[in-house]
C-alpha positions, 0 to 999 in steps of 0.5 A, spaced: 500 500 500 502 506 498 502 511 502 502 520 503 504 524 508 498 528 507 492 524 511 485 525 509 480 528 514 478 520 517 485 519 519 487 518 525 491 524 529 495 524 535 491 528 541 497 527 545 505 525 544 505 519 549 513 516 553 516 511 549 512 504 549 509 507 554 502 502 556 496 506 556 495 504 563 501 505 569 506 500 567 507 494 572 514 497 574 513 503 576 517 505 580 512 509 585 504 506 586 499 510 588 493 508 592 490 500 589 484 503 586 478 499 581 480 499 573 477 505 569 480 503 561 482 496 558 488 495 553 491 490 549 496 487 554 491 488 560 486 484 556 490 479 555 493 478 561 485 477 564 485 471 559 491 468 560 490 469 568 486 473 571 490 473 579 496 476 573 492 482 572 489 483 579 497 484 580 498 488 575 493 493 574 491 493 582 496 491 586 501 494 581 507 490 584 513 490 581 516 487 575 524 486 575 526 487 566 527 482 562 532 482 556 527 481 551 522 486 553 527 492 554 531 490 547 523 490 544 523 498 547 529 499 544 528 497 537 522 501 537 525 507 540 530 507 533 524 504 528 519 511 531 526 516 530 528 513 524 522 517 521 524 523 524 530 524 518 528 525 510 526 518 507 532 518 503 536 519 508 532 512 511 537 507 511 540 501 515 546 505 517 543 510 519 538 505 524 544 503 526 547 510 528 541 511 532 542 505 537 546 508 542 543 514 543 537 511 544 540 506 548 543 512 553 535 516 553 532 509 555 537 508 560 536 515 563 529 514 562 528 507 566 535 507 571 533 500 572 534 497 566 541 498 568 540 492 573 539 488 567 548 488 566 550 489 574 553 482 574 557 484 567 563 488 568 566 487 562 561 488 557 561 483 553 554 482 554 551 488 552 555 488 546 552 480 544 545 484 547 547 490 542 549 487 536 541 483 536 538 489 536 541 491 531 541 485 527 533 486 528 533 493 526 537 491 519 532 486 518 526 491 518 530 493 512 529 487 508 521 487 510 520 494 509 523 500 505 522 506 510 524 510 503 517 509 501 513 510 507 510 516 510 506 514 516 501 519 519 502 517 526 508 514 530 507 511 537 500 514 537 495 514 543 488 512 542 483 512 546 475 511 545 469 510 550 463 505 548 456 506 548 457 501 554 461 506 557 467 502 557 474 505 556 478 503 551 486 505 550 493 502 547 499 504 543 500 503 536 506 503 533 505 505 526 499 508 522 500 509 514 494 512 510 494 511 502 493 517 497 486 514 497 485 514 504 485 507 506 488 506 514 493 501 515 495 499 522 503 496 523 506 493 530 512 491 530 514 485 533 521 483 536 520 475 536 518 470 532 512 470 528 507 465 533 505 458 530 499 457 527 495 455 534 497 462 537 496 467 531 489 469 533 493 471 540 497 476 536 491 479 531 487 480 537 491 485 540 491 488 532 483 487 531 483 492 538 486 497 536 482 497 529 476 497 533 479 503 537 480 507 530 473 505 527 470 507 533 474 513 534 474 517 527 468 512 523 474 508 519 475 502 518 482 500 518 483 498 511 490 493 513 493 490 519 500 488 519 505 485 524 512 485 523 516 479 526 523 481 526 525 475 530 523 471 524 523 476 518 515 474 517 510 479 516 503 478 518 496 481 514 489 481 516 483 486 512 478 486 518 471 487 516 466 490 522 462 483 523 470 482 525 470 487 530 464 487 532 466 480 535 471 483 539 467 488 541 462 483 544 469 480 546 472 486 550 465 488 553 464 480 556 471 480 559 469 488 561 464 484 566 468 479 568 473 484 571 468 488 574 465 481 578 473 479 580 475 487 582 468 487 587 469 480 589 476 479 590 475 473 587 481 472 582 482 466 580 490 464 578 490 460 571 496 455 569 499 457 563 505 455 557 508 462 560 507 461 567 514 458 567 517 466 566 512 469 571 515 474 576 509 472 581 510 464 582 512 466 589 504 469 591 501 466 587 496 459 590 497 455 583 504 454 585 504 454 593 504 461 595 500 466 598 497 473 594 498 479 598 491 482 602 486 484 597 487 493 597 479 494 595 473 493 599 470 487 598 462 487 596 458 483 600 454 477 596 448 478 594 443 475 599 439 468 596 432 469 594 428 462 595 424 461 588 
């Protein structure tokens, strides 16, 4: 799809510049937590946590328990951080070199910004880590050039906030890496993604979170999202899908339906821990009861039950 750097009047537009790879939510290692209060909006990665574990979510949106980073996450933050700056020179200027040039600059902010991913090579004196850690990044950047000419795109938005409320009332927020517009107004949502492209079984997972932000888009501005596309720089596939509303409708009724199960856990108290494939890699097996350990006190008030009424 071709695109233009002028948008027609239905393309999105960025109400706010947001921090880089920031959640649309407070992010689970923030540094300082405010008072535990209800959930008021639902991203893509909050949705999925509540489907893969609900207790995960619970930790992470209420309890706002710390999270130690992880290699794989922070390189993602960083390879973002370059694809996004990379649109800031002319498109000729767009080149591999020029990805690469940018990688230790950007390493520096995201270290100023986010002191503790220095922890990530405390026990690395030498520094040979960081530099295997590095050249991945780059060589996930350079095969970005393999899947994409930058020289001929011109996207509208760039790490673009949205934000929408359903007629239900409920709040709908992500982050979306990229947003093309072609010359005949059609609307293509882009994520980059660091790791392989999933097997066959788990690619609904990944489109999920795909068809959320076209249902945010359609909902917002009345345009349906001509494209959808995933780019897998761990494996150099990229992924298209052309939703049709009965598609995002679906979601809709998908979202609102796990909207309703997440207020009867939050007023009850009741989170219910889920086994996964990934549960390997959680930072929570310590508290959590599917693993021997205890949740910390419930920070909401509890409803009481509703009384039974006989028939």
């Amino acid at each position: 799809m071709e695109t233009s750097s002028a948008a027609p009047t239905a393309a999105p537009q960025a109400a706010t510049a947001a921090p880089h790879r920031a959640e649309a939510e407070a992010p689970a290692d923030a540094p300082a937590a405010p008072a535990a209060s209800p959930p008021r909006s639902l991203s893509p990665s909050r949705a999925a946590d509540f489907m893969r574990c609900p207790l995960l979510y619970r930790f992470r949106v209420i309890d706002r328990l710390p999270e130690k980073p992880s290699e794989a996450a922070v390189r993602g933050t960083l390879v973002h951080a370059v694809l996004e700056r990379l649109f800031d020179a002319p498109a000729a200027e767009r080149t591999a070199p020029r990805a690469r040039d940018l990688l230790p600059g950007q390493w520096e902010r995201l270290r100023e910004s986010r002191p503790e991913v220095a922890e990530l090579f405390a026990d690395d004196p030498d520094g040979a880590r960081l530099a295997r850690w590095l050249e991945e990044a780059e060589r996930l950047v350079e095969r970005w050039f393999m899947l994409e000419d930058p020289t001929r795109l011109e996207p509208v938005e760039r790490e673009f906030t949205v934000e929408t409320e359903l007629e239900s009332g409920l709040r709908l927020r992500g982050i979306i890496d990229r947003v093309d517009v072609a010359p005949t107004g059609e609307v293509r949502i882009v994520d980059y993604k660091t790791g392989k492209a999933p097997r066959p079984q788990y690619a609904e997972e990944a489109l999920f979170q795909m068809k959320f932000y076209a249902l945010v888009v359609w909902r917002l501005k009345r345009v349906l999202p001509r494209r959808l596309q995933l780019v897998y720089l761990g494996s150099g596939d990229v992924v298209t899908y052309d939703p049709v509303p009965a598609d995002l409708q679906r979601v809709e009724r998908k979202l609102l339906a796990l909207w309703e199960a997440i207020a009867q856990a939050t007023a009850t108290g009741e989170w219910r821990p889920r086994r996964g494939r990934l549960c390997d890699w959680c930072d929570h097996r310590d508290r959590c009861p599917e693993f021997g350990g205890t949740p910390p006190p419930y920070p909401l008030p509890v409803s009481p039950p509703a009384p039974h009424t006989a028939e």
